[in-house]
ChimeraX commands (.cxc) that place a marker at each C-alpha (Angstrom):
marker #1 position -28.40,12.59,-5.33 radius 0.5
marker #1 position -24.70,12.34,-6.84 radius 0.5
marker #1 position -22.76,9.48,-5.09 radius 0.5
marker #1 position -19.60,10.72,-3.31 radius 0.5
marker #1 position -16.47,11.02,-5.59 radius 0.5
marker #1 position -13.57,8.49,-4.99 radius 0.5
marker #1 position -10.04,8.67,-6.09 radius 0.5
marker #1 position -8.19,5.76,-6.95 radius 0.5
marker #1 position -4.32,6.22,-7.03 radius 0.5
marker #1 position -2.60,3.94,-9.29 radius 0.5
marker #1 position 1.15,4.25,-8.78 radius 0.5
marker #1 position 3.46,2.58,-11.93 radius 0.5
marker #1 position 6.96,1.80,-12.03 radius 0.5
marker #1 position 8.12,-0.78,-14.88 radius 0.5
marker #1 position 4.49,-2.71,-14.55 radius 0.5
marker #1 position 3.16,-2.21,-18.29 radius 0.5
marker #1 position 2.61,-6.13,-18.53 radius 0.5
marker #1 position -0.13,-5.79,-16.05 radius 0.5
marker #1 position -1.16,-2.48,-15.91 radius 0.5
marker #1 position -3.98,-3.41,-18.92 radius 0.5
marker #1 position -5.57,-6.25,-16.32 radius 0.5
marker #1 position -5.76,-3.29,-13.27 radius 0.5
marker #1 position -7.11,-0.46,-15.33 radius 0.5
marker #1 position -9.98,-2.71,-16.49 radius 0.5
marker #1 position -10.89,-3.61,-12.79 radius 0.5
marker #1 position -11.28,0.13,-12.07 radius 0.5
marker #1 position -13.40,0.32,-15.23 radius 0.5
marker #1 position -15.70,-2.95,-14.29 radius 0.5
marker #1 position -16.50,-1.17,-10.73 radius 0.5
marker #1 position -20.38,-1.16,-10.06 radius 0.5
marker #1 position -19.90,2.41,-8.66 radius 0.5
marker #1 position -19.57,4.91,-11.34 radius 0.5
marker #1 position -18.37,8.16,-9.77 radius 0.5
marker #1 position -14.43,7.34,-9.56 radius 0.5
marker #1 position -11.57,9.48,-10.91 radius 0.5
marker #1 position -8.24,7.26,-11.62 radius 0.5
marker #1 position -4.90,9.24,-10.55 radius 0.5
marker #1 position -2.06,6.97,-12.86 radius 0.5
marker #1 position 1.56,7.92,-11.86 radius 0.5
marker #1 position 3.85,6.70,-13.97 radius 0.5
marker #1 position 7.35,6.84,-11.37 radius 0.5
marker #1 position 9.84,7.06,-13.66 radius 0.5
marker #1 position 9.27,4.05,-15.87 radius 0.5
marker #1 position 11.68,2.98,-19.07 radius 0.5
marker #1 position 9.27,0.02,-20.22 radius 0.5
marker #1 position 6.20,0.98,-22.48 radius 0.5
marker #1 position 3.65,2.16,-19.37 radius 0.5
marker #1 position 3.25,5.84,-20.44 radius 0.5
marker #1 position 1.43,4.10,-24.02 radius 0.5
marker #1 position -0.67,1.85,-22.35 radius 0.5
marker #1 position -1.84,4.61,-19.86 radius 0.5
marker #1 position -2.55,7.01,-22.28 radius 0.5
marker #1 position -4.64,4.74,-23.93 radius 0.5
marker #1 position -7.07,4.38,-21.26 radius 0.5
marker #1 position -7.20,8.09,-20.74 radius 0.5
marker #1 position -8.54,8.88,-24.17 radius 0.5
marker #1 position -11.07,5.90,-23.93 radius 0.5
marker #1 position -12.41,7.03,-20.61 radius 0.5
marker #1 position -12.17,10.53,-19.32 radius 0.5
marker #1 position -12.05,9.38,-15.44 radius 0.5
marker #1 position -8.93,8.37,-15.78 radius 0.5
marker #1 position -5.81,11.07,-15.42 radius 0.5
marker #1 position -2.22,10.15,-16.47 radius 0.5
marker #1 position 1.05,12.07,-14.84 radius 0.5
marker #1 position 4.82,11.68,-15.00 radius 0.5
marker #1 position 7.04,12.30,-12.29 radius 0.5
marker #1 position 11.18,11.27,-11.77 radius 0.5
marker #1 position 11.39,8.29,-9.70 radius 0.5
marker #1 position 10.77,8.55,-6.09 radius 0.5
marker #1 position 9.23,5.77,-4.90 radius 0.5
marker #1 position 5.94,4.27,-4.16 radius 0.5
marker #1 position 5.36,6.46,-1.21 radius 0.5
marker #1 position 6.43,10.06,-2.93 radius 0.5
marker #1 position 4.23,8.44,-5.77 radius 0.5
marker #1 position 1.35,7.86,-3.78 radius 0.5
marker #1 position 1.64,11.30,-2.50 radius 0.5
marker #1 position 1.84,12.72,-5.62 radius 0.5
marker #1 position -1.14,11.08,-6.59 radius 0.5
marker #1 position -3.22,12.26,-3.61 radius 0.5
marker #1 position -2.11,15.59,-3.89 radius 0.5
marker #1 position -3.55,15.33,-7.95 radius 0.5
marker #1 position -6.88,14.05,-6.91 radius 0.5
marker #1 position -10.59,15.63,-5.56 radius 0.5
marker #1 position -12.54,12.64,-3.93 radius 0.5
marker #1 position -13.81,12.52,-0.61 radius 0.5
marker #1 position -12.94,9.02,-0.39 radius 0.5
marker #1 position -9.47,7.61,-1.32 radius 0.5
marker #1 position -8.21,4.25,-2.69 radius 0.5
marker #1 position -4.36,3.23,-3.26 radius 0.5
marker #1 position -4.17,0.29,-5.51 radius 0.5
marker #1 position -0.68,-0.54,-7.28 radius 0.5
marker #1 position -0.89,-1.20,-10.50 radius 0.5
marker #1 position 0.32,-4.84,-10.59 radius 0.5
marker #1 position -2.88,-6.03,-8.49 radius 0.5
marker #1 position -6.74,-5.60,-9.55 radius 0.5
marker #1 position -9.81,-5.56,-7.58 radius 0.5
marker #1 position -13.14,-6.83,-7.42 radius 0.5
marker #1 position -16.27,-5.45,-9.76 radius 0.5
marker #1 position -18.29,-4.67,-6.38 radius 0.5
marker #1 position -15.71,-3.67,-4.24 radius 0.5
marker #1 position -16.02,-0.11,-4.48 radius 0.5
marker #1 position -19.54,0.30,-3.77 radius 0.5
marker #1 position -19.48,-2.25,-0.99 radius 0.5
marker #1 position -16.69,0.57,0.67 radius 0.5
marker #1 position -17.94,3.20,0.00 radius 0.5
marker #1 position -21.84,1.88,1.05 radius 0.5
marker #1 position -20.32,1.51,4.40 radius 0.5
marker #1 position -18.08,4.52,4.70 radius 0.5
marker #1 position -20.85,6.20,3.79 radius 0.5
marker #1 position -23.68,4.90,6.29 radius 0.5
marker #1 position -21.31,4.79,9.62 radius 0.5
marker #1 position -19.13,8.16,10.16 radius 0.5
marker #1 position -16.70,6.67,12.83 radius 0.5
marker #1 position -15.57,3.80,9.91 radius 0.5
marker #1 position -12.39,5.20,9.26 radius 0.5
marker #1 position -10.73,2.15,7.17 radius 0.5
marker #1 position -12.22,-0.10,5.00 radius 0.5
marker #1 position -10.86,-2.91,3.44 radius 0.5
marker #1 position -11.50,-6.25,2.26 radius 0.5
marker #1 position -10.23,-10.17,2.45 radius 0.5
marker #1 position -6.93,-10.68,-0.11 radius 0.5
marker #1 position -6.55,-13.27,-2.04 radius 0.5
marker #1 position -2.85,-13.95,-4.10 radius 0.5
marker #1 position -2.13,-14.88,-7.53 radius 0.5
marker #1 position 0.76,-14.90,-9.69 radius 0.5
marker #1 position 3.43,-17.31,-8.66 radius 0.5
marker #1 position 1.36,-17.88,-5.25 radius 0.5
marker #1 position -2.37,-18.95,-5.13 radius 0.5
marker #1 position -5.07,-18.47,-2.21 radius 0.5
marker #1 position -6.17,-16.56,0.20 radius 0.5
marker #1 position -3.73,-14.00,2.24 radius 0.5
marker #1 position -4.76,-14.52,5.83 radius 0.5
marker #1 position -4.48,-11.12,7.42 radius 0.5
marker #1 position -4.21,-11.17,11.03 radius 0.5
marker #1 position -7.46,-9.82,12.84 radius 0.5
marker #1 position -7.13,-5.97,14.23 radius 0.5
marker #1 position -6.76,-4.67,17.19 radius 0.5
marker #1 position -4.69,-1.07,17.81 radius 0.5
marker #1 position -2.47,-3.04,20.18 radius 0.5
marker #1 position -1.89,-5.55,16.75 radius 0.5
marker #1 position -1.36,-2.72,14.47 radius 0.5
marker #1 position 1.35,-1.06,16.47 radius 0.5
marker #1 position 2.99,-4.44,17.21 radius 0.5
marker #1 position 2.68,-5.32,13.05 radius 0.5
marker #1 position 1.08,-4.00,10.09 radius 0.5
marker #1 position -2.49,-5.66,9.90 radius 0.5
marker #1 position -4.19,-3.67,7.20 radius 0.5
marker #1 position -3.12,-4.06,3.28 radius 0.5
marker #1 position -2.15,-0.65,1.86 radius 0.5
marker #1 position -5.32,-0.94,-0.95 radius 0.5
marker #1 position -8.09,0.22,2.01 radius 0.5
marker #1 position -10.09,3.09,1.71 radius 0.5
marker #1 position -10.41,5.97,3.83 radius 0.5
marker #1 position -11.25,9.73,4.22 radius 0.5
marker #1 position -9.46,12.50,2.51 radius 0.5
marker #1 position -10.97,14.94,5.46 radius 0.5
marker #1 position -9.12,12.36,8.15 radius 0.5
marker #1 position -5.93,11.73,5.64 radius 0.5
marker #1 position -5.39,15.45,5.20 radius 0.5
marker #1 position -6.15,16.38,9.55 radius 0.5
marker #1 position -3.15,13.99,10.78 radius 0.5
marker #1 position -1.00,15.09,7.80 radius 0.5
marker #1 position -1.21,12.00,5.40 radius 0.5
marker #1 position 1.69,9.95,4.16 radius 0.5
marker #1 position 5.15,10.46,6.20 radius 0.5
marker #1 position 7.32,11.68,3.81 radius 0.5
marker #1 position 10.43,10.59,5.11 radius 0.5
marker #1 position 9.25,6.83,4.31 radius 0.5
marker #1 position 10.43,5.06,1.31 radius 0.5
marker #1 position 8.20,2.13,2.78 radius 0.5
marker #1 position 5.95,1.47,5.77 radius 0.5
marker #1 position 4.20,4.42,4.67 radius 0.5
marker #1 position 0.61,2.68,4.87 radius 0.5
marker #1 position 1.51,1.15,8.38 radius 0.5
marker #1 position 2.12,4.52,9.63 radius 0.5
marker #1 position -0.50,6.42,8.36 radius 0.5
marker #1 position -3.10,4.21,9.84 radius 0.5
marker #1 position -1.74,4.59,12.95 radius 0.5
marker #1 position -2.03,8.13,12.21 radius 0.5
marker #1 position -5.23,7.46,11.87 radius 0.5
marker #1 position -6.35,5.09,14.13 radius 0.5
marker #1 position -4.33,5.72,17.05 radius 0.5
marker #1 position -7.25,8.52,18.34 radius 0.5
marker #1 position -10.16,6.71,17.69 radius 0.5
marker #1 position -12.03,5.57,14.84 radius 0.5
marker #1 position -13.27,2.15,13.60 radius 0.5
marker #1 position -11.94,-0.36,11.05 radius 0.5
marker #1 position -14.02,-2.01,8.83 radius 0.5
marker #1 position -12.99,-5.65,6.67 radius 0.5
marker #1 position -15.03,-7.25,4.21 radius 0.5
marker #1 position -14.48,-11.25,5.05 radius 0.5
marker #1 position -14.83,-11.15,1.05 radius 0.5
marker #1 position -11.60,-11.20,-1.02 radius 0.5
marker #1 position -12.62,-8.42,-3.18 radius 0.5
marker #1 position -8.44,-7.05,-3.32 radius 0.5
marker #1 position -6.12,-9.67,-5.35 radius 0.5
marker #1 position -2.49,-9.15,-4.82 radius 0.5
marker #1 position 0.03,-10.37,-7.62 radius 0.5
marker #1 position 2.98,-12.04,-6.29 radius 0.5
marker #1 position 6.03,-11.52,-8.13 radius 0.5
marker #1 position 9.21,-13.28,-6.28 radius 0.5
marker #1 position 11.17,-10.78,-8.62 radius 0.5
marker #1 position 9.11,-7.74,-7.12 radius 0.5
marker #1 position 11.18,-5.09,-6.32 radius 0.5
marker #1 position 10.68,-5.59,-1.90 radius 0.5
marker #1 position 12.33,-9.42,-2.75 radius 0.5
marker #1 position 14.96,-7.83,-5.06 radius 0.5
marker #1 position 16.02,-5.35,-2.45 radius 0.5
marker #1 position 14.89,-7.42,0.79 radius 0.5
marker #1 position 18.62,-8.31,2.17 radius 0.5
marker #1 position 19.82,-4.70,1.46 radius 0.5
marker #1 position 16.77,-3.11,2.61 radius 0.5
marker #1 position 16.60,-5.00,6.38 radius 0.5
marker #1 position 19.05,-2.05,8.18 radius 0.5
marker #1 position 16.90,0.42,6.10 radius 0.5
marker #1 position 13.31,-1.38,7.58 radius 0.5
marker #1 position 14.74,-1.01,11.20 radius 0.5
marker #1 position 15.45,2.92,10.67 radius 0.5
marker #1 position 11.87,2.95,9.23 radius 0.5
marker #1 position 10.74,1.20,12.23 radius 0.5
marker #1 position 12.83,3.60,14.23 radius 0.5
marker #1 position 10.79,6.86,12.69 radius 0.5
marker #1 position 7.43,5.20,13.26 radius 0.5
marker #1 position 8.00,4.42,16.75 radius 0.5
marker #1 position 9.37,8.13,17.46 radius 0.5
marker #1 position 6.44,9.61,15.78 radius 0.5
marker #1 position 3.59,7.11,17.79 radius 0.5
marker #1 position 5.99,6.91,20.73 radius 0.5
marker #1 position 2.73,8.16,22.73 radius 0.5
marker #1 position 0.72,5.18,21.58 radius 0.5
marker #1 position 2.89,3.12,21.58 radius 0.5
marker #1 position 3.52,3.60,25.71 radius 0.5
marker #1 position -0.32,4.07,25.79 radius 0.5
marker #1 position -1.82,1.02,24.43 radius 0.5
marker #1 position 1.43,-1.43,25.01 radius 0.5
marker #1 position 2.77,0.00,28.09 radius 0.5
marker #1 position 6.25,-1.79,27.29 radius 0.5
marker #1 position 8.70,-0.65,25.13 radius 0.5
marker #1 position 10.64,-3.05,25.67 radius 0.5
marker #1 position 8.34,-5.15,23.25 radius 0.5
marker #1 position 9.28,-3.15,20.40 radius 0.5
marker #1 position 12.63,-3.31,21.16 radius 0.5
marker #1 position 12.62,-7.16,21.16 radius 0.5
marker #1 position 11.16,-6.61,17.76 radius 0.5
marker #1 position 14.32,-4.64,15.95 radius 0.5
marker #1 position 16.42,-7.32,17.84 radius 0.5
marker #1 position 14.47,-9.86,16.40 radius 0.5
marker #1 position 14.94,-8.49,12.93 radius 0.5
marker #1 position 18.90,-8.54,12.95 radius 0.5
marker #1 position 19.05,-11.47,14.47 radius 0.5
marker #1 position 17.10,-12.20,10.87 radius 0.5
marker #1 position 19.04,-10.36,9.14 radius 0.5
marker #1 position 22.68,-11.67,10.85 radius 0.5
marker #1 position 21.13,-15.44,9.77 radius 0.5
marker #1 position 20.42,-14.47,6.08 radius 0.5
marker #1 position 23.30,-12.90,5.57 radius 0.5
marker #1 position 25.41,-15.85,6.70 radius 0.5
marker #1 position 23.36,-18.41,4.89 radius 0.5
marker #1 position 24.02,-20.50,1.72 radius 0.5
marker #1 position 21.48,-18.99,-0.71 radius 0.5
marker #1 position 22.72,-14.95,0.32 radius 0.5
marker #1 position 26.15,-15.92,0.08 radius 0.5
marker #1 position 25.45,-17.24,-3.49 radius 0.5
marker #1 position 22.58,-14.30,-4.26 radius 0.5
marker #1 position 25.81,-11.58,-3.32 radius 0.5
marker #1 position 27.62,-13.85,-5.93 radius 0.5
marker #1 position 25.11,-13.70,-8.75 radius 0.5
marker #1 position 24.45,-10.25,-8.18 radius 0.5
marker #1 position 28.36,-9.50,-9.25 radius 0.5
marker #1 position 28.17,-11.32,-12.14 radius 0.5
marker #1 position 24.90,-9.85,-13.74 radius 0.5
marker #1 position 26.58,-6.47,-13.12 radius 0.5
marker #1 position 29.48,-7.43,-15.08 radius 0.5
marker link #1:1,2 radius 0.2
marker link #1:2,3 radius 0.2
marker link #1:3,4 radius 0.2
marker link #1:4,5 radius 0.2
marker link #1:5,6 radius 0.2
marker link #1:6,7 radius 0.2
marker link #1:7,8 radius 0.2
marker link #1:8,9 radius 0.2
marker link #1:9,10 radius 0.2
marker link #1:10,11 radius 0.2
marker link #1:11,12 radius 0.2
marker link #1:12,13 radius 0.2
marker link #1:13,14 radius 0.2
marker link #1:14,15 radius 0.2
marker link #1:15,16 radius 0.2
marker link #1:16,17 radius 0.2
marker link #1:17,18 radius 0.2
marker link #1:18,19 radius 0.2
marker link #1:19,20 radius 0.2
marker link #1:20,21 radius 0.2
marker link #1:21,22 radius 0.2
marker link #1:22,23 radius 0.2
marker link #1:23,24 radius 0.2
marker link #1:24,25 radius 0.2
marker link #1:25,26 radius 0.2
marker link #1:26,27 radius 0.2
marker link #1:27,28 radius 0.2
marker link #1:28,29 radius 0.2
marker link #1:29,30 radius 0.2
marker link #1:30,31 radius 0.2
marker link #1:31,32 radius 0.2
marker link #1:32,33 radius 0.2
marker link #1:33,34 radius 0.2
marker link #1:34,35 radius 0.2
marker link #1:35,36 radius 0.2
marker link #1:36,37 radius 0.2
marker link #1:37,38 radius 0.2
marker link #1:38,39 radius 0.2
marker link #1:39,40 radius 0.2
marker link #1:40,41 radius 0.2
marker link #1:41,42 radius 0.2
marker link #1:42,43 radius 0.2
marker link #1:43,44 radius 0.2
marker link #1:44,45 radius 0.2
marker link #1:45,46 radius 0.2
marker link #1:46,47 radius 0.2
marker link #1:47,48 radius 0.2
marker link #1:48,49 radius 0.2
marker link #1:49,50 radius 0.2
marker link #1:50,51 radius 0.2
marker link #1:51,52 radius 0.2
marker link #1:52,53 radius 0.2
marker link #1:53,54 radius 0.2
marker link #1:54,55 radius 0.2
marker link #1:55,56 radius 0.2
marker link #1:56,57 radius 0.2
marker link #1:57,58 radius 0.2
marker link #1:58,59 radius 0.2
marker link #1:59,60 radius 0.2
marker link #1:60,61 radius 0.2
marker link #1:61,62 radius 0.2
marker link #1:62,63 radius 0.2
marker link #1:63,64 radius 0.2
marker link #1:64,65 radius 0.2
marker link #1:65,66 radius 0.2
marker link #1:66,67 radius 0.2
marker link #1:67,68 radius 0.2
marker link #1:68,69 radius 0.2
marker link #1:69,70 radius 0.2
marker link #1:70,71 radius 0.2
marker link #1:71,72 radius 0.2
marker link #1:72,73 radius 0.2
marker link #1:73,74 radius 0.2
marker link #1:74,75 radius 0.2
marker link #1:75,76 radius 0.2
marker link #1:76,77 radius 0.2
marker link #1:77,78 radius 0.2
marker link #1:78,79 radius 0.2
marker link #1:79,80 radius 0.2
marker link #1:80,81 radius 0.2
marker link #1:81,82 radius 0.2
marker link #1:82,83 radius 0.2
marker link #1:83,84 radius 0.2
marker link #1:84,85 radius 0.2
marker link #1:85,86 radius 0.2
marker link #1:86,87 radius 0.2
marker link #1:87,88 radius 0.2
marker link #1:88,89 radius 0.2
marker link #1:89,90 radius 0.2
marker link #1:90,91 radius 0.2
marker link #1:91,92 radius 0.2
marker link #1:92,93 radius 0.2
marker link #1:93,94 radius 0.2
marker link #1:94,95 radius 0.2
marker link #1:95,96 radius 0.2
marker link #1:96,97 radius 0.2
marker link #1:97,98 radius 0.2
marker link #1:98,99 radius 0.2
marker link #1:99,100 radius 0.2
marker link #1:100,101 radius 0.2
marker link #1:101,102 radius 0.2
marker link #1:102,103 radius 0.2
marker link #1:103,104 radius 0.2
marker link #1:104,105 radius 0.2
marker link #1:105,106 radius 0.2
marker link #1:106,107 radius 0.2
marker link #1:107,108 radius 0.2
marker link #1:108,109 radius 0.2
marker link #1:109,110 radius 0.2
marker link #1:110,111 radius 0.2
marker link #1:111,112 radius 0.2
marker link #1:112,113 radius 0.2
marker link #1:113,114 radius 0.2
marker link #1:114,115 radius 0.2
marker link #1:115,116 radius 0.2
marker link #1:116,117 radius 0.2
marker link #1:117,118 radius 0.2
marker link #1:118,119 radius 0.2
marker link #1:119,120 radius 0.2
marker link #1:120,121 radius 0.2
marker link #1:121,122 radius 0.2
marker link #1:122,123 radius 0.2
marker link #1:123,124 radius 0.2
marker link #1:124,125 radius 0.2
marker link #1:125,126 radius 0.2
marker link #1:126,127 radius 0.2
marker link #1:127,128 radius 0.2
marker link #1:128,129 radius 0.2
marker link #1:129,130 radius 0.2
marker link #1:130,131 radius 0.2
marker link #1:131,132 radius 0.2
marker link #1:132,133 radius 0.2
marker link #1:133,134 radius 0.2
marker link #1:134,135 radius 0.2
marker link #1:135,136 radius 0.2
marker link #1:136,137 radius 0.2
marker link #1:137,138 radius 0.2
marker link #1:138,139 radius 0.2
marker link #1:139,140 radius 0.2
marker link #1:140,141 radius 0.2
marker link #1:141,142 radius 0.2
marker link #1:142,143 radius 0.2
marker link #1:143,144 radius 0.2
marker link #1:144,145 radius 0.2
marker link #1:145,146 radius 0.2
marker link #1:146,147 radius 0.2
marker link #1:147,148 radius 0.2
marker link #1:148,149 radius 0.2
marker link #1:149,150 radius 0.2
marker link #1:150,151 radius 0.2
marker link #1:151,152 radius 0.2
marker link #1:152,153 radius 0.2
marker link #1:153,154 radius 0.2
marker link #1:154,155 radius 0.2
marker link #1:155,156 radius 0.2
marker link #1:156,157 radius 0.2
marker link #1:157,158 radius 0.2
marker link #1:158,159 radius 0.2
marker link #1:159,160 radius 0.2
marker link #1:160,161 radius 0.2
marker link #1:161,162 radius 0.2
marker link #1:162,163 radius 0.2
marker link #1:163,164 radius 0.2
marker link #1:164,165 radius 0.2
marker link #1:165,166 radius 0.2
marker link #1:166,167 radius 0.2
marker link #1:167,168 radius 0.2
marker link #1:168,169 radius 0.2
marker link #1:169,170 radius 0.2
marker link #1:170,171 radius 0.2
marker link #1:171,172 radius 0.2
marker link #1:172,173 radius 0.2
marker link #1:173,174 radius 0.2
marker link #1:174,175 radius 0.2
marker link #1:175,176 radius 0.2
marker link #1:176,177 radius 0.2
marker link #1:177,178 radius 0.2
marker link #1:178,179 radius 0.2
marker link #1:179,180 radius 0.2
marker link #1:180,181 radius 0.2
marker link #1:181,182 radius 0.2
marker link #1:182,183 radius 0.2
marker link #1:183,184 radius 0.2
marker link #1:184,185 radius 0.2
marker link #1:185,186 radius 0.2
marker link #1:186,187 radius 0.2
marker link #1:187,188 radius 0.2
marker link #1:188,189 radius 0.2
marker link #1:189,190 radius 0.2
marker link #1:190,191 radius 0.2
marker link #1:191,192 radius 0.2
marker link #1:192,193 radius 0.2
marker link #1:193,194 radius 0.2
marker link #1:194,195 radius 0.2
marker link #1:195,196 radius 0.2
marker link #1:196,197 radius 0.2
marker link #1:197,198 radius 0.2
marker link #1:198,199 radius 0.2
marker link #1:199,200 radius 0.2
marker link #1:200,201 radius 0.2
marker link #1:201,202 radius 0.2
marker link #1:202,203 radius 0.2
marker link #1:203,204 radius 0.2
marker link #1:204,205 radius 0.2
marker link #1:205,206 radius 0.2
marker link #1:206,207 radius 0.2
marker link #1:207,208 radius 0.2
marker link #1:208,209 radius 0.2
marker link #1:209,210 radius 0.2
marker link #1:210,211 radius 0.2
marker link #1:211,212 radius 0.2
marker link #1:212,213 radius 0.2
marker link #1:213,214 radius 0.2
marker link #1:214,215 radius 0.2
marker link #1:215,216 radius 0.2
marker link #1:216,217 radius 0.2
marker link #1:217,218 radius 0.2
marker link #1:218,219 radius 0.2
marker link #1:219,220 radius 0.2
marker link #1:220,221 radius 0.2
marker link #1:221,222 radius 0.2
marker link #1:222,223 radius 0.2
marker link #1:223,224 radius 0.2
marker link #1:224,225 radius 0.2
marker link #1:225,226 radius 0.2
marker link #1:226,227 radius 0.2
marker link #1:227,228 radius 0.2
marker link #1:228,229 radius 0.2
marker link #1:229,230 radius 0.2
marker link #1:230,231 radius 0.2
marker link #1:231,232 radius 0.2
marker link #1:232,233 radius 0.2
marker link #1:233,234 radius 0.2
marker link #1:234,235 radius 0.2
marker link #1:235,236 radius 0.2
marker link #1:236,237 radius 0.2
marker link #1:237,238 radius 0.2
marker link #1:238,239 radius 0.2
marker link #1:239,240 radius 0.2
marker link #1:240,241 radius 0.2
marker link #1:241,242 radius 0.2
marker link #1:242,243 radius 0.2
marker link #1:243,244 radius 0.2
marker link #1:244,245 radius 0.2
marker link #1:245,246 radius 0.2
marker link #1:246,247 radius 0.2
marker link #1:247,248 radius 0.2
marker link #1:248,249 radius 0.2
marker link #1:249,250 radius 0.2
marker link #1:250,251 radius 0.2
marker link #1:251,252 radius 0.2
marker link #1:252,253 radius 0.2
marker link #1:253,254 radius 0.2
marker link #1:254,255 radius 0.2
marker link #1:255,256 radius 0.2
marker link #1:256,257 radius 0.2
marker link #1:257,258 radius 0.2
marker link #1:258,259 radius 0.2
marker link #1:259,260 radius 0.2
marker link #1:260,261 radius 0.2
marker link #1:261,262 radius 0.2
marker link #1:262,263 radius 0.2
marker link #1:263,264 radius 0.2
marker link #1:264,265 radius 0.2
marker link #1:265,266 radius 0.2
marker link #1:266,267 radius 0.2
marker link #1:267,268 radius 0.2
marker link #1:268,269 radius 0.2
marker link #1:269,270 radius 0.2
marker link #1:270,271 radius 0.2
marker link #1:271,272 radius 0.2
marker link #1:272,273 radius 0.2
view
């Protein structure tokens, strides 16, 4: 009996260093029947060679160009290129586990009302050890973000509550499992770190983090408005979330008058120069 089809979406901007080391996870996977969806988002370093490379070694894999939009336009791009019943965003920076796609896909597979599976994360890069993700709860995940963006989950259920909001540049994977998970359906973690996340203090989220905090609280804003009936459902207070935007520019207000941003704001003029 042929094994269910999964896609794997592999967004790239300007990662060519370490797009070699996630490829080759994808190729190491226990479970044969993948297809690889690579979306190079507009790079100018050398990621179109190295993907093409692994296309003509291994037919699985499918390489496509697109102008710079973003990680969530590219993930929806990516999606919208694929044909598996089972989906799987994994940047292309980070790598996974040998196993970890059967393990998913083993228990997608054997219990219909799993609608999320993901595993334990463990960092590298310029920070080592386990990522200690909060445990979930739907009151949790509308209060914060509790599942990593590399989970798997059903195209059927990903294409009924309309799939990635559009009119997020980021947040897009908080959103759309409360899209998901908001009318029932279970959540599944592997207490095994099968996902390793690279952490890169020059990322692009650090780069842009002081910029981007008024730009996270409209974000916050359009999720809110578009689970405003879970959100009065299963935390009855609104007020909570409120006290979480004040929270943030409070944050924000204390960055922005601190030492290092002051300096950051000054460095940033002189590199432009």
């Amino acid at each position: 009996m042929q094994k269910p089809l999964v896609s794997i979406i592999i967004p790239c901007y300007n990662t060519a260093q370490y797009l070699d080391e996630c490829l080759q996870s994808v190729v190491n996977q226990t479970y044969s029947n993948w297809e690889a969806i690579i979306v190079n988002d507009g790079s100018t370093d050398h990621t179109s060679q190295i993907a093409r490379v692994w296309v003509d070694k291994d037919k699985r894999f499918q390489y496509f160009e697109k102008e710079n939009g973003g990680l969530a336009n590219t993930r929806i791009f990516g999606i919208e290129k694929s044909e598996g019943k089972y989906i799987f965003p994994l940047d292309s920076d980070d790598f996974i586990d040998s196993t970890f796609v059967k393990k998913a896909i083993d228990i997608l597979e054997k219990d219909n009302s799993i609608e999320v599976v993901y595993s334990q994360v463990m960092n590298f890069g310029e920070k080592n050890g386990l990522f200690e993700l909060e445990k979930y709860s739907l009151e949790y995940l509308l209060l914060k973000n509790c599942i990593v963006a590399s989970a798997f989950f059903r195209r059927e259920t990903y294409d009924k509550v309309g799939g990635y909001c559009k009119d997020l540049k980021f947040l897009e994977d908080w959103d759309l499992w409360i899209s998901i998970l908001k009318n029932g359906g279970n959540v599944y973690k592997i207490e095994e770190p099968l996902f390793f996340y690279r952490v890169r203090e020059s990322g692009s989220l650090i780069n842009n983090l002081f910029e981007d905090l008024e730009l996270y609280k409209q974000h916050h804003d359009i999720i809110f408005k578009r689970h405003s009936d879970a959100f009065i459902k299963y935390i009855g207070n609104p007020f909570l979330i409120e006290r979480e935007r004040i929270q943030l520019l409070n944050y924000k207000q204390k960055i922005q008058s601190s030492f290092f941003y002051r300096n950051y704001q000054r460095l940033k003029k002189v590199f432009k120069k």
